[in-house]
C-alpha positions as CSV (number, residue, x, y, z in Angstrom):
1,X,22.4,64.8,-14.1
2,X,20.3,61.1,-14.0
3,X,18.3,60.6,-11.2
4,X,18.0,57.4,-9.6
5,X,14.6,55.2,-9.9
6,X,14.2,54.4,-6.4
7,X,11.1,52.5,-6.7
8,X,12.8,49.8,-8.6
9,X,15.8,49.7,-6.4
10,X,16.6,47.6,-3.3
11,X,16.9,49.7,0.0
12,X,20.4,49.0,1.2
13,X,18.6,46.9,4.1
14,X,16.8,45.2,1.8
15,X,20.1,44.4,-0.3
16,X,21.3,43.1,3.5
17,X,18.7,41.1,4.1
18,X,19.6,39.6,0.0
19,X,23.2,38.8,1.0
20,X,22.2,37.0,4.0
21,X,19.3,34.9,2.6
22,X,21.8,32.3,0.9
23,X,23.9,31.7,4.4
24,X,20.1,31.3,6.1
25,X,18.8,29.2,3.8
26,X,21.8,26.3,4.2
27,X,21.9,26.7,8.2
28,X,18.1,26.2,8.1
29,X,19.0,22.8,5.7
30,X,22.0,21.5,7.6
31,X,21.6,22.4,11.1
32,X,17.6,23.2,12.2
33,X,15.9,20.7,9.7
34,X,17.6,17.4,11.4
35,X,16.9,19.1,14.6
36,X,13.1,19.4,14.1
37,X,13.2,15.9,11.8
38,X,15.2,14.0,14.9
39,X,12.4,15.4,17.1
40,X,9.9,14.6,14.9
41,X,11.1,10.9,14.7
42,X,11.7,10.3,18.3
43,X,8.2,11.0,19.0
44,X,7.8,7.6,17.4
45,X,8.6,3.8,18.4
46,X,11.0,2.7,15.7
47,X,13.0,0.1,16.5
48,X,15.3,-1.3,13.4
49,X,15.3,-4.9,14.3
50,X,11.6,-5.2,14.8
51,X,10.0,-4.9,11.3
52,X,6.7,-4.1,12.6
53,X,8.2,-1.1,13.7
54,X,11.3,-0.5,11.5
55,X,9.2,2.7,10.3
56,X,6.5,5.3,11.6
57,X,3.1,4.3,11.1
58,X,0.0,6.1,12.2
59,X,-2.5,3.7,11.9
60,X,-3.3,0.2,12.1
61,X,-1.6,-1.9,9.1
62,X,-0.4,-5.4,7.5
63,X,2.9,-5.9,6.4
64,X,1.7,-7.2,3.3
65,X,5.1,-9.1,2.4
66,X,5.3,-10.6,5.1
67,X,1.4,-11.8,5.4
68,X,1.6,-13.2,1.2
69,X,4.5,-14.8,2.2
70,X,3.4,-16.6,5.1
71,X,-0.6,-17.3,4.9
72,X,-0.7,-20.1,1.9
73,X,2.1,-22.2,4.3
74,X,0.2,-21.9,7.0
75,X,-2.8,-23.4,5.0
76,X,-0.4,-25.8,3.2
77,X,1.4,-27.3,6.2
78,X,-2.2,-27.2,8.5
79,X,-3.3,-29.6,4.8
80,X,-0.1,-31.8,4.7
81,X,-0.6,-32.4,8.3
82,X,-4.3,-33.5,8.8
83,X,-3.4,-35.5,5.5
84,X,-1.1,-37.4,7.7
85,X,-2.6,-37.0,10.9
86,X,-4.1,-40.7,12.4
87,X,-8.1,-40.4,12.4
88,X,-8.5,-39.5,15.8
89,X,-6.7,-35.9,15.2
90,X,-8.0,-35.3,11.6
91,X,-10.9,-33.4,12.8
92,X,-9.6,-31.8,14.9
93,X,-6.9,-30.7,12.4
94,X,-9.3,-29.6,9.6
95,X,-11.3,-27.6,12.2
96,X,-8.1,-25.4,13.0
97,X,-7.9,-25.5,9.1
98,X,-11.0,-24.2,8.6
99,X,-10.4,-21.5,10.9
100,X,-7.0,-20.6,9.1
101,X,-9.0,-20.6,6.2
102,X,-11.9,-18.3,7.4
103,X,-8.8,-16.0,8.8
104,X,-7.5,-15.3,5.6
105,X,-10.8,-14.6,3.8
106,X,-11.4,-12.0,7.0
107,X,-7.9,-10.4,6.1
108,X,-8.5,-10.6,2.6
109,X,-11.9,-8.4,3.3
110,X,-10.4,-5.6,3.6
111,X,-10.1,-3.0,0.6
112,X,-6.5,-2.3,0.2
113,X,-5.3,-6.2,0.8
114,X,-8.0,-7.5,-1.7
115,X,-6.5,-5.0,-4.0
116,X,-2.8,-5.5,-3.0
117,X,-2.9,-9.3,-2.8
118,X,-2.2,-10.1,-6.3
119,X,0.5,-8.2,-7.4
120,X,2.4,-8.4,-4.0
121,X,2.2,-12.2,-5.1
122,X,3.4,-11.5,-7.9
123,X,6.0,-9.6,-7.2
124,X,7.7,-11.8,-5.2
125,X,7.0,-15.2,-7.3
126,X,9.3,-12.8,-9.2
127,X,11.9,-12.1,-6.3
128,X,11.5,-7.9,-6.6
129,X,11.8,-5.4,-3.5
130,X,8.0,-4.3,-2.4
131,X,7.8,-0.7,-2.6
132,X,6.7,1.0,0.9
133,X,3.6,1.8,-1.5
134,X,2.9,-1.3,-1.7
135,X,3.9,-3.5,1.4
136,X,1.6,-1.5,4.1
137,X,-2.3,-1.8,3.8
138,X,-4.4,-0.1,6.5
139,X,-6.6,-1.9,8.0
140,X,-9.2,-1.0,11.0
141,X,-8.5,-0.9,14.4
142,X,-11.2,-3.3,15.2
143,X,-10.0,-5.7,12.2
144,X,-6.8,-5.8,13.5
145,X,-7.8,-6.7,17.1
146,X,-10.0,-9.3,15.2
147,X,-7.1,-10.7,13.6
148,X,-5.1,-11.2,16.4
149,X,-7.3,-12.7,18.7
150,X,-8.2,-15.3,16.0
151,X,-4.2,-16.2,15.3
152,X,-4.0,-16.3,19.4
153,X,-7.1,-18.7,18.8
154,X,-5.0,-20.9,16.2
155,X,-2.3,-21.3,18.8
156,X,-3.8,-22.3,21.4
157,X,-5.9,-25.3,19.6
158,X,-2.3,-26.5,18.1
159,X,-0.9,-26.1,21.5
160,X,-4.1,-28.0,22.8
161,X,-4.0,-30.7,20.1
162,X,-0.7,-31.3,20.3
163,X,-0.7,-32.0,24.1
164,X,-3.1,-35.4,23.7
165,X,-1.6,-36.4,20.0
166,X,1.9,-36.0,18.0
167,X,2.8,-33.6,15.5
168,X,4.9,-33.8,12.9
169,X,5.3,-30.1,12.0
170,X,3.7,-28.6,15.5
171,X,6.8,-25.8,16.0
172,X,7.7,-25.0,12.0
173,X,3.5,-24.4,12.1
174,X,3.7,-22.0,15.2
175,X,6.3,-20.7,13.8
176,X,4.5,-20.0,10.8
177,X,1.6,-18.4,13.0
178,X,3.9,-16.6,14.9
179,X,4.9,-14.2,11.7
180,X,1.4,-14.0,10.7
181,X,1.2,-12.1,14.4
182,X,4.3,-10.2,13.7
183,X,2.6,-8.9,9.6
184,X,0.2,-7.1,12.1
185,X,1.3,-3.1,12.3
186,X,0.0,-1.5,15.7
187,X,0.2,2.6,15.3
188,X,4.1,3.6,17.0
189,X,3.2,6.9,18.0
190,X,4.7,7.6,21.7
191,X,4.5,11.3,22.2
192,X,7.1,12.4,24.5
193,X,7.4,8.6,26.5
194,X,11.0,8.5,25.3
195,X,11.7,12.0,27.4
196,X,9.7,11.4,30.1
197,X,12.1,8.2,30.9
198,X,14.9,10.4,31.6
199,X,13.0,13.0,33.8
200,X,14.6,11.5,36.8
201,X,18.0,12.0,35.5
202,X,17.4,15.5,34.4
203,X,15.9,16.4,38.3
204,X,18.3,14.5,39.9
205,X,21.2,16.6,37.5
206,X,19.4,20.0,38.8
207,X,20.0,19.0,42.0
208,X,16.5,19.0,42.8
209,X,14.8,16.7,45.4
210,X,12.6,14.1,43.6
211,X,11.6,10.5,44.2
212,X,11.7,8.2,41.4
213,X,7.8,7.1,41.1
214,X,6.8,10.6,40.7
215,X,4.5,11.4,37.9
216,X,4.4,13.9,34.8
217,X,2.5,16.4,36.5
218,X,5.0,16.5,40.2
219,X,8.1,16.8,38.0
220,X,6.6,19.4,35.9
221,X,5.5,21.4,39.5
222,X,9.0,20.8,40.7
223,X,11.0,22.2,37.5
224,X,8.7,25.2,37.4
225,X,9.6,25.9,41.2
226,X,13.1,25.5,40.7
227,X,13.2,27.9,37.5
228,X,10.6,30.4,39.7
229,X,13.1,30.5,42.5
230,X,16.5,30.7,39.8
């Protein structure tokens, strides 16, 4: 008679445990993992036709594509128009040119554009997708603050100039400036805002008595009541 080696074989729960582990495995894949990746994403502000937010980011940014791709018109048109600009305007024009100028040596400061610059250039000279690798630098939060209130800055001296004298390219320019602004990544991270605007709804569905400018903390109270008292 051969006896068993039962400390190499399974246990016959063990062996249960075995058969089960396959039919686990996929409803943890198809039905839990979009669960917690949904949740995930949703404590984000993505928004598909914004592209400043068309994917999560956790920290300040510049959509490099879209900064190479606008910076040298801005400096071109801001050239072509103090070229033609009568001589009353011209200074004034180079001045806001200067400070274009100045703008994108500030941007240009920063470690991962300097080093991103070039072959984002290059890449589109040659008409090729920009890897996500690629298109997003990280710049500080102080930069980008920088930034912005100098492009504000640009703006408002077109806007200013263009009240006393004429422009030939005044809205293609502001234009231009405009999707300098938009390269500019702020970080999307909500929490739980998205929830929190339909806590009314949910009270008001529980049949519970709640006012609509009531805060985090009163509907929290409220829901625990109702759950105490359930």
């Amino acid at each position: 008679m051969v006896k068993k080696n039962s400390g190499s074989s399974l246990t016959e729960k063990q062996m249960g445990y075995l058969f089960v582990l396959p039919a686990l495995i996929i409803i943890l894949v198809i039905a839990i993992w979009p669960v917690v990746r949904s949740f995930w994403i949703s404590l984000y502000d993505i928004r598909l036709n914004d592209p400043a937010k068309a994917a999560i980011h956790r920290s300040y940014g510049i959509d490099m594509e879209q900064y190479v791709d606008t910076i040298p018109y801005v400096l071109n048109d801001l050239q072509k128009e103090r070229e033609s600009a009568n001589p009353g305007v011209r200074q004034e024009l180079q001045t806001v040119q200067q400070k274009a100028e100045k703008l994108k040596n500030e941007i240009n400061s920063e470690s991962q554009v300097a080093a991103r610059y070039p072959l984002v250039e290059k890449m589109l000279s040659e008409y090729q997708v920009i890897p996500d690798n690629v298109k997003y630098a990280e710049i500080s939060a102080v930069k980008a603050g920088q930034i912005k209130s100098e492009i504000k800055n640009l703006e408002f001296s077109l806007v200013n100039i263009s009240g006393k004298h004429s422009l030939k390219n005044q809205h293609e320019l502001l234009g231009l400036l405009h999707g300098l602004e938009v390269s500019l990544i702020n970080p999307n991270f909500i929490g739980l805002a998205h929830y929190s605007s339909f806590r009314y709804s949910w009270a008001c569905a529980c049949g519970l008595n709640v006012s609509a400018n009531r805060d985090d903390f009163a509907y929290f109270h409220v829901f625990a009541v109702h759950w105490v008292n359930e």
